[in-house]
KOLBABA-856495 format. One record per atom (N, C-alpha, C): y, x, z; residue in one letter. Coordinates in steps of 0.1 Angstrom, whole numbers, plus 5000, padded with zeros to 4 digits. Each point is the difference from the previous one (the first is absolute). Layout:
! residues N
YXZA;...
***
This chain:
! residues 433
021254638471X;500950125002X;499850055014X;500049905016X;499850065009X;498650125001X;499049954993X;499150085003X;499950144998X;500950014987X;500150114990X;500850115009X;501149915006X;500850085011X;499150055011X;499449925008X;499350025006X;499050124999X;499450014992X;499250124994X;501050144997X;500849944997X;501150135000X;500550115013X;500349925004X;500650025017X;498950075007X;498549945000X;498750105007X;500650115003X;499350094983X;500650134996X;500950065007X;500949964998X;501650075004X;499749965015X;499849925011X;500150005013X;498950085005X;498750044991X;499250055003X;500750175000X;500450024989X;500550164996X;501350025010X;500649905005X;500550045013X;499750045009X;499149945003X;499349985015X;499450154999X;499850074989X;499250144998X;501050105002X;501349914995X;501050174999X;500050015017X;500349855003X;500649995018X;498950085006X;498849984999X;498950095009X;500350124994X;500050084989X;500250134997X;501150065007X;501349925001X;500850035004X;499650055018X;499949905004X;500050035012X;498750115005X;499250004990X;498850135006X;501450104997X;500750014988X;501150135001X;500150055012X;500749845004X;500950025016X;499650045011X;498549994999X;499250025012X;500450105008X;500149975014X;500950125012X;498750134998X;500950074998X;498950135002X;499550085011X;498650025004X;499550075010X;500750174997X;499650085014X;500350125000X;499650084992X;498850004993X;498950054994X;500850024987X;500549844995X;500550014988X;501750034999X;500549985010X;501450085002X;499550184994X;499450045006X;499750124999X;499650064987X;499149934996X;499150014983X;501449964995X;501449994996X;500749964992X;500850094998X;500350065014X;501150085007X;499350214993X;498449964999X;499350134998X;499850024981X;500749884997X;500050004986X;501750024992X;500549905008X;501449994998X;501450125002X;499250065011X;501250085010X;500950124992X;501250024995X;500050124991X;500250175005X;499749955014X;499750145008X;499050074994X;498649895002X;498850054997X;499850004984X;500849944991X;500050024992X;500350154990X;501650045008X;500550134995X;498650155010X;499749955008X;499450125008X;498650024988X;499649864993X;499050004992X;500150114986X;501249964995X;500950104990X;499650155007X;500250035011X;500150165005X;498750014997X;498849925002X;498650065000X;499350004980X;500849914995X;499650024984X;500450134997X;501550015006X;500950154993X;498950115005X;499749995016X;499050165003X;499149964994X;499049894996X;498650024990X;500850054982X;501249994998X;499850064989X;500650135006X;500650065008X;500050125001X;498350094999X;499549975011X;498150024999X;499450044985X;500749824992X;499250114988X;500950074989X;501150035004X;501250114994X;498750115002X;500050025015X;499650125008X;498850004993X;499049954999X;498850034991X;500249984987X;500950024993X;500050034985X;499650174998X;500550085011X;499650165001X;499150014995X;498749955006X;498650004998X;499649984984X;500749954994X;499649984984X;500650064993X;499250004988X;500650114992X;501749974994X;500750064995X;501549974991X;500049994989X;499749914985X;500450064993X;501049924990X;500350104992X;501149954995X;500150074985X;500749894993X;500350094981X;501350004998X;500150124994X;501450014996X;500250014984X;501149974996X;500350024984X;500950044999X;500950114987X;500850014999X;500450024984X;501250024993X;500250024988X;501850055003X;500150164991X;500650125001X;500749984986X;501250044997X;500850034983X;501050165010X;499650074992X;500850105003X;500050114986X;501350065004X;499950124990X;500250145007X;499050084992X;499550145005X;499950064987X;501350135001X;500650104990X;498650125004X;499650045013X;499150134995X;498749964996X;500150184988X;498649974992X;498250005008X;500750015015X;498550065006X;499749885007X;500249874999X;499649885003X;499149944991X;499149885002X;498949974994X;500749954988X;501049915003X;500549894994X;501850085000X;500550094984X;501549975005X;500749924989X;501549975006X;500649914995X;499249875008X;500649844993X;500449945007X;498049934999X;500049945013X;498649975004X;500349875008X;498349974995X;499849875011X;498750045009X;500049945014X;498650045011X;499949905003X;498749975002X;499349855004X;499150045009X;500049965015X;498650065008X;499649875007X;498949985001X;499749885007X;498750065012X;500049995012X;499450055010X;499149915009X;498750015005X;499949935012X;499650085006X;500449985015X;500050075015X;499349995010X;499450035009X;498949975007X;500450105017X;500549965009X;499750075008X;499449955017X;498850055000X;499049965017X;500350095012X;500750005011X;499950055013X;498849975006X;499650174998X;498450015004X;499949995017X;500750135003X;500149995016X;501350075004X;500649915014X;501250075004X;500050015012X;498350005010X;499950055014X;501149905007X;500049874995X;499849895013X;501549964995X;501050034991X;501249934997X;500049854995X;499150024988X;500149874996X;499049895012X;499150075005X;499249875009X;501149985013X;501050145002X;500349915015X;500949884996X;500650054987X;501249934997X;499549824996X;498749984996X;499549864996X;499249965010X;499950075016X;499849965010X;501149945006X;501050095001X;500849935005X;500849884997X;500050024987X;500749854992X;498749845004X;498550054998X;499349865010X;500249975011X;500750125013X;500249985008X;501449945002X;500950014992X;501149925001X;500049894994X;498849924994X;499649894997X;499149915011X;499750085011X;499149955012X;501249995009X;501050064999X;501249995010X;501049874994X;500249994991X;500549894995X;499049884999X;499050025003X;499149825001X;500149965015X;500350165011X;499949995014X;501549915002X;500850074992X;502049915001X;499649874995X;499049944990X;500149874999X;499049905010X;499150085007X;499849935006X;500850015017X;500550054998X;501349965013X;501049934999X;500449994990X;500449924993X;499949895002X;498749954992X;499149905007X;500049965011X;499850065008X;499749995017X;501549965006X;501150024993X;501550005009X;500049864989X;499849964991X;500449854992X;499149905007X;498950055003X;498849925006X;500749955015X;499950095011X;500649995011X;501149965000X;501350014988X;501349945002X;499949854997X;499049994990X;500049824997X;499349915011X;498850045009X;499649975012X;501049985012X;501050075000X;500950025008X;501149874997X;500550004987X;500449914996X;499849855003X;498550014997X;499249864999X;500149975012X;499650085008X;500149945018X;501349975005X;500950054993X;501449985003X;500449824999X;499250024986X;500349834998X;499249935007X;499250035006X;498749925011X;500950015016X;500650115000X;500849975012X;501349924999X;500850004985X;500849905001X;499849885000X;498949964995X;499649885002X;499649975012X;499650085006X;499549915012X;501649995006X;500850135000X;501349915012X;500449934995X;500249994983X;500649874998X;499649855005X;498650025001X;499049895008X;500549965013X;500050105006X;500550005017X;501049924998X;501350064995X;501249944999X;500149864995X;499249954990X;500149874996X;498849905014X;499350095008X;499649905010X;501150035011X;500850095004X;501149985009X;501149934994X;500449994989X;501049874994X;499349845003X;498650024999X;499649835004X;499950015016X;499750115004X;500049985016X;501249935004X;501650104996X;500649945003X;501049905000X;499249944984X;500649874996X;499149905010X;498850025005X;499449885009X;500950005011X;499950135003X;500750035016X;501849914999X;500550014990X;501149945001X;500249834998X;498749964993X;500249865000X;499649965011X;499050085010X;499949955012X;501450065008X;500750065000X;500850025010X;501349894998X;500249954986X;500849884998X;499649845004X;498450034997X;499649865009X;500449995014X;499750125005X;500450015014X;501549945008X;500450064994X;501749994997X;500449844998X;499949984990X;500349824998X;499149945007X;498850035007X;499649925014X;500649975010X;500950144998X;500550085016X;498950065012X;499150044994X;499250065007X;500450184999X;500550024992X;500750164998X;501349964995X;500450145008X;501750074998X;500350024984X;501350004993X;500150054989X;499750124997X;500150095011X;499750135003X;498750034989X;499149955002X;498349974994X;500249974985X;500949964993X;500049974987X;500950104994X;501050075007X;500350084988X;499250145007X;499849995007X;498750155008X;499350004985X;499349904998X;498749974990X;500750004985X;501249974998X;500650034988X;500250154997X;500850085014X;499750144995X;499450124996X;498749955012X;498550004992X;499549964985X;500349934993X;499549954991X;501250074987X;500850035001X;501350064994X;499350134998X;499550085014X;499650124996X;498650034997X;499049915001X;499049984989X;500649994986X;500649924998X;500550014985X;500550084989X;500550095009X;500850154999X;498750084997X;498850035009X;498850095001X;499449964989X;499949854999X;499049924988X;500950084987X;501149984998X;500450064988X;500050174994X;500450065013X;499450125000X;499150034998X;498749975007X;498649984996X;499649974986X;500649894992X;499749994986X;500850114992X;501050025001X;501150164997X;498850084998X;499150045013X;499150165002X;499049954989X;499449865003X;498449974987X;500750084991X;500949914989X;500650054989X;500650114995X;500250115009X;500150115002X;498950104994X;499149955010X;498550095003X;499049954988X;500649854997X;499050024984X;500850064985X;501250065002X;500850044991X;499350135006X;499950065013X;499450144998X;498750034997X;499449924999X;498449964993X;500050074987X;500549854996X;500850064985X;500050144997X;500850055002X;500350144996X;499250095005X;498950005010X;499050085003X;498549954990X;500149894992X;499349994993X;500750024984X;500950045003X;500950074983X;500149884994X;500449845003X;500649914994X;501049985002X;500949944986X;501249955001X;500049935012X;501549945000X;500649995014X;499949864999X;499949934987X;499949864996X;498449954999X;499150095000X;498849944999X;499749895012X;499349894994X;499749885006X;499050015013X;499850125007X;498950025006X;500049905017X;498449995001X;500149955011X;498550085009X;499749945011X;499050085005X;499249935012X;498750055002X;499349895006X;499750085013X;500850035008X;499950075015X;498749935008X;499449914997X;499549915007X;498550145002X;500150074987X;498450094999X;500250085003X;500850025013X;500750155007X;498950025008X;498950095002X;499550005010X;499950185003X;500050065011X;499750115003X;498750045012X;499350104991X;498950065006X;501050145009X;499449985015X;500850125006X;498950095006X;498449974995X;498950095006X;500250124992X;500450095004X;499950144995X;499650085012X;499650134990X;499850135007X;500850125000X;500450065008X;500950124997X;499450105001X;498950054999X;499650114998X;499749984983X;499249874999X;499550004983X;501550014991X;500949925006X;501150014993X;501150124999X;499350135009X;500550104997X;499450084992X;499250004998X;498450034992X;500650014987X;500349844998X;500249954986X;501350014998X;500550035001X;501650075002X;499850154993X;499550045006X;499850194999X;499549994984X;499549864995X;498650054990X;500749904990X;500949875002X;500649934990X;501449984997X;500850105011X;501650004996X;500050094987X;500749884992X;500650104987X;501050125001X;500549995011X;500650145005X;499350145005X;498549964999X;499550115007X;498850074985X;500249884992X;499050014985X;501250094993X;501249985000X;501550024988X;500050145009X;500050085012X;500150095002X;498550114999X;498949955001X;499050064995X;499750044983X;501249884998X;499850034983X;501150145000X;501250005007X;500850104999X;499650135002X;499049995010X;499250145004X;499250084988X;499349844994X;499250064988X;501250094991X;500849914993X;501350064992X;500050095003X;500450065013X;500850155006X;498850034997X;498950005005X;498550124996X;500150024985X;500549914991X;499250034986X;501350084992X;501449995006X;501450104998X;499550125004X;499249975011X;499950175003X;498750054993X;499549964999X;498850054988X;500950024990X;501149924994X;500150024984X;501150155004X;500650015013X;501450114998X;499150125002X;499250025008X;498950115001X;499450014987X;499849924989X;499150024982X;501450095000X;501450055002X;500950034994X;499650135004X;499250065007X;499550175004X;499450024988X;499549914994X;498650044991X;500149994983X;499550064987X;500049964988X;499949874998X;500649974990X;499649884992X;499750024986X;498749984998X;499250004984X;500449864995X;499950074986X;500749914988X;498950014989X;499449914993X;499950044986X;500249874991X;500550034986X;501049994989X;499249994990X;500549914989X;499649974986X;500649954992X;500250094987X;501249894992X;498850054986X;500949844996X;499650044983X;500749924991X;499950054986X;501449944989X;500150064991X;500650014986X;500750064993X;501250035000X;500350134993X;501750064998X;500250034984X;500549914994X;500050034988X;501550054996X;500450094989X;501150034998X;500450024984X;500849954993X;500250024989X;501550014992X;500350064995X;501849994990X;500049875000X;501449975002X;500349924997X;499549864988X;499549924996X;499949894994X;498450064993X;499450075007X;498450034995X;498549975007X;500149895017X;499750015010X;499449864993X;499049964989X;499749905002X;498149955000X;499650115003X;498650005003X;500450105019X;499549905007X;500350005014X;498850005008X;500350065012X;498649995006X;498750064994X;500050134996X;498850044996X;499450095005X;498450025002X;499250035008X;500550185002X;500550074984X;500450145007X;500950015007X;500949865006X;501350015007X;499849945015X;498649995003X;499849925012X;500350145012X;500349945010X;499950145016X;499449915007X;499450095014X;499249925012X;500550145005X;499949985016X;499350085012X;499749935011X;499450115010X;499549915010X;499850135012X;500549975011X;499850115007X;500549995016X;499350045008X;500449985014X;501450115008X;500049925008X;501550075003X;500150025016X;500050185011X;501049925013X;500550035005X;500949965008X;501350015005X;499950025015X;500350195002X;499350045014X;502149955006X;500249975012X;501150005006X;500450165006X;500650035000X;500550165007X;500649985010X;501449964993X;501449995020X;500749844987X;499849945009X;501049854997X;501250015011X;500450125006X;500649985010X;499649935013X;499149965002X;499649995012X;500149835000X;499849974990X;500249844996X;498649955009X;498650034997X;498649985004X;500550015014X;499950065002X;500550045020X;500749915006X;501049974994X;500949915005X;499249845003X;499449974988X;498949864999X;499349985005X;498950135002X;499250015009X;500649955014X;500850095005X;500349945014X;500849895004X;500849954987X;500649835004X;498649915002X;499450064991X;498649894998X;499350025016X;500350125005X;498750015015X;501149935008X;501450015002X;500949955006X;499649824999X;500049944991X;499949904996X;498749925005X;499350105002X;498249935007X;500649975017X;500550145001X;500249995013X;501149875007X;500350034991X;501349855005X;499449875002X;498749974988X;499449884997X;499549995012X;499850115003X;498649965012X;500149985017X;501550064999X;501049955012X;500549874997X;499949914989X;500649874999X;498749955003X;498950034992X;499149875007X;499450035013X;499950105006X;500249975015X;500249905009X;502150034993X;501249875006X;499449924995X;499749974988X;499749864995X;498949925007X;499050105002X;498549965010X;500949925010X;500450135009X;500349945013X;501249894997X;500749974992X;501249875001X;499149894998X;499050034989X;499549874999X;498749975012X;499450015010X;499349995005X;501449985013X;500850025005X;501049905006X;500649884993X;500150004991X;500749884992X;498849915002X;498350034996X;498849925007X;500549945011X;499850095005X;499949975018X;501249935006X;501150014990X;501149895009X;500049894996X;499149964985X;500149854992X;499049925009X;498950125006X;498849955005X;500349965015X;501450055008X;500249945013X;501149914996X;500750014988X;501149864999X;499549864996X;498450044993X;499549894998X;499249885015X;499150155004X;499449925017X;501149935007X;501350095000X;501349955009X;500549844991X;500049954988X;500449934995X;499049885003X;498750034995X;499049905005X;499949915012X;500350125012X;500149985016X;501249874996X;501350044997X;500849885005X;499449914992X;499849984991X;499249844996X;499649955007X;499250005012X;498949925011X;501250025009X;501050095002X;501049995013X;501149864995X;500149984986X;501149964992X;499349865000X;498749964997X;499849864999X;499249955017X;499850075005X;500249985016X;501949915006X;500550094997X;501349954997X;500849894997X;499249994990X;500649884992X;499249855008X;498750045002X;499249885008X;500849965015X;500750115003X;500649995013X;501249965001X;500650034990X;501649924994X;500049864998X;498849964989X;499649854998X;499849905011X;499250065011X;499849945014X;501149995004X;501350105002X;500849985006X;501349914993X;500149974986X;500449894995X;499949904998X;498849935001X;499049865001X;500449985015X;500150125013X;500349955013X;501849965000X;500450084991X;501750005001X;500149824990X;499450024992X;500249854995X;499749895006X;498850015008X;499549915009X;501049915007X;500250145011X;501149965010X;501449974990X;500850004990X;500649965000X;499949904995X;499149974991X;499649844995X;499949905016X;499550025010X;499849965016X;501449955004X;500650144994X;501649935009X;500150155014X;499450044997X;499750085013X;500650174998X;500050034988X;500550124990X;501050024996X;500950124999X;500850044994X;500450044986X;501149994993X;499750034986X;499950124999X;500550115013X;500150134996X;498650085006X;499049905006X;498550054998X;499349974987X;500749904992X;499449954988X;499950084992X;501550074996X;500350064991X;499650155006X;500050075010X;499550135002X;498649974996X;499149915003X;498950004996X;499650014989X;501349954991X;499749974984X;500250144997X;500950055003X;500550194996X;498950105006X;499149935009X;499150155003X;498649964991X;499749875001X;499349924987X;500150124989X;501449944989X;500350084987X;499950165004X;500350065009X;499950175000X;498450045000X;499149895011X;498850035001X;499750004983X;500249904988X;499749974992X;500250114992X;501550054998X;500350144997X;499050094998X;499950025014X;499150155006X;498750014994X;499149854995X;499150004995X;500249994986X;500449994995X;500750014985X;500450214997X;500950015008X;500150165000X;498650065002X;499049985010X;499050085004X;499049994988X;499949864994X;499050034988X;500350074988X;501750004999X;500150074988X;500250175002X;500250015014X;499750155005X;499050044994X;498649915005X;498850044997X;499550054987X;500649864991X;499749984988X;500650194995X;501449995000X;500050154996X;499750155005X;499749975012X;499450145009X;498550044992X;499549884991X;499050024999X;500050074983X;500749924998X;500450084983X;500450135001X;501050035013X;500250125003X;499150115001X;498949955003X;498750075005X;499249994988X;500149924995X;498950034988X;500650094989X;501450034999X;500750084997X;499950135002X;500250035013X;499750145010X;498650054991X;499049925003X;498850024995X;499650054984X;500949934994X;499250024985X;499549904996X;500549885005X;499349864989X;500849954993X;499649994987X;500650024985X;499749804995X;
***
């Protein structure tokens, strides 16, 4: 029997051991990369803006249905009664016509083409809204992520100023029950450590905060299990600002969605200007009209009852009231306005460049000012501990040392995540997707 058991059990501790590793690849903390890829799938911003660009591709080919021919069959069946003798049929009758229709817009001098111009061009302006879109869900989840990279690190700080000043106090009680220090020294070092406790908890408050704002800049429930691996935070700050105004001018979706608008207005005003001019038509039907007295209609559809025509048709405009006129000039009005926005747009966005590109140099700088800092704080707490471990120190050099310590620690915690987002900022400004 043991063996049988034995053999049993393998299996099953083996098929655990598989859920447990599957499980935990689930769990695995996520890099930025894939915050992002989740957030670019998931988001239902980008989702409904996606909707706007299906609805203009089917407007586009509403708009080119013009181009093809129309046709269409009709049927009908008639019982009437007709008292005069000078009708084909009098007294009471039955009509049966069955028809097919045919009608091609030959030419209408630029209506139908401005009008299916401009409908692709509002299909180029809506791919330009989704990828800004893009670009504001992209940049908000980076923002996010660094958020949680910055709460972690203060929460870090604060859990090494809570042991700072749990040492600091068991040395200030040793002291004390020596009688080498005043009581003074032990609750000094208690207050200290009280308000570490208070920052430590705050500190954990902001983590949990900032990964709940994660969350929702990657379009997840508020309960998803997520976790994240800040460890692969790294930031490249070599840029250029000339290239990056360059690439700015040539890959903001704001500058593509208003070029598409220009196109639009050009292809309105081509179609309101076709409203000066004829539009040719030609037509074709064909079918039978049969008619007979009442209850005699039962040889139907016959070849002496067939009709056709076919024939071109056009329609010069005279006075519409001054409708063409009016279109015409909204439509020139309408260039002109575009073209005063992308101007502004030029010039906003080549300062929006240029200030991501001095907030980022300026953010970089304190890093090397920020961990200079901190090396100089550290010195001066190892000297404040020294001397008081000696006998020779004060607790209120100990502990100032410990408070310029944690702020240095701060400062460098703040300045990377400056960086980290000055830079997303910038690659924003720019046009990286």
């Amino acid at each position: 029997m043991r063996p049988s058991v034995k053999f049993f059990f393998i299996p099953v501790l083996l098929a655990a051991l598989q859920a447990s590793q599957a499980f935990t690849q689930e769990r695995k903390p996520l890099t930025l990369e894939e915050c992002i890829d989740i957030a670019l799938k998931n988001h239902p911003s980008i989702r409904a803006v996606e909707s706007g660009v299906s609805v203009a591709g089917e407007q586009y080919l509403e708009a080119k249905s013009s181009y093809y021919p129309q046709v269409s069959a009709n049927g009908s069946y008639t019982r009437a009664e007709v008292k005069s003798q000078q009708t084909f049929v009098s007294g009471e009758s039955e009509t049966y016509s069955a028809t097919l229709n045919l009608n091609q817009k030959i030419y209408d001098f630029g209506r139908t083409g401005g009008t299916v111009d401009a409908a692709k061009s509002r299909v180029v302006q809506r791919g330009g809204e989704l990828s800004r879109t893009r670009q504001d869900v992209l940049f908000n989840v980076k923002d996010a992520y660094f958020g949680v990279f910055k709460a972690m690190g203060l929460m870090k700080v604060q859990e090494t100023s809570v042991a700072q000043a749990e040492s600091h106090l068991r040395q200030a009680k040793g002291f004390y029950e020596a009688g080498a220090k005043a009581k003074f020294d032990v609750t000094n070092a208690e207050v200290v450590l009280n308000e570490a406790n208070l920052s430590l908890i705050k500190a954990r408050n902001a983590f949990k905060t900032s990964l709940a704002l994660l969350k929702n800049r990657m379009g997840l429930e508020y309960n998803y299990p997520l976790e994240i691996d800040v460890a692969t935070v790294k930031v490249q700050a070599d840029v250029n600002l000339e290239e990056g105004m360059s690439d700015a001018l040539k890959k903001r979706p704001e500058i593509r969605s208003i070029d598409a608008a220009l196109s639009e207005a050009g292809a309105s005003l081509t179609a309101s200007k076709g409203g000066y001019y004829p539009n040719l038509t030609a037509s074709a039907s064909y079918g039978y009209y049969d008619q007979y007295p009442l209850g005699e209609g039962d040889d139907l559809f016959q070849e002496k009852n067939q009709r056709w025509n076919a024939g071109v048709s056009v329609n010069v405009p005279i006075f519409e009231g001054f409708l063409t006129n009016a279109k015409v000039s909204g439509a020139k009005a309408n260039i002109d306005s575009l073209n005063a926005q992308k101007v502004e747009l030029s010039n906003n966005i080549t300062l929006e460049v240029t200030q991501a590109y001095l907030d980022l140099q300026d953010a970089e700088a304190m890093i090397s000012v920020a961990e200079s800092g901190l090396n100089k704080a550290k010195e001066n707490l190892d000297i404040a501990n020294g001397r008081y471990e000696a006998g020779v120190g004060t607790i209120i050099e100990v502990t100032d040392a410990q408070a310029s310590y944690i702020t240095a620690e701060t400062d460098l915690v703040n300045a990377r995540y400056d960086t980290a987002v000055a830079r997303a900022r910038f690659d924003r400004a720019v046009g990286v997707q």
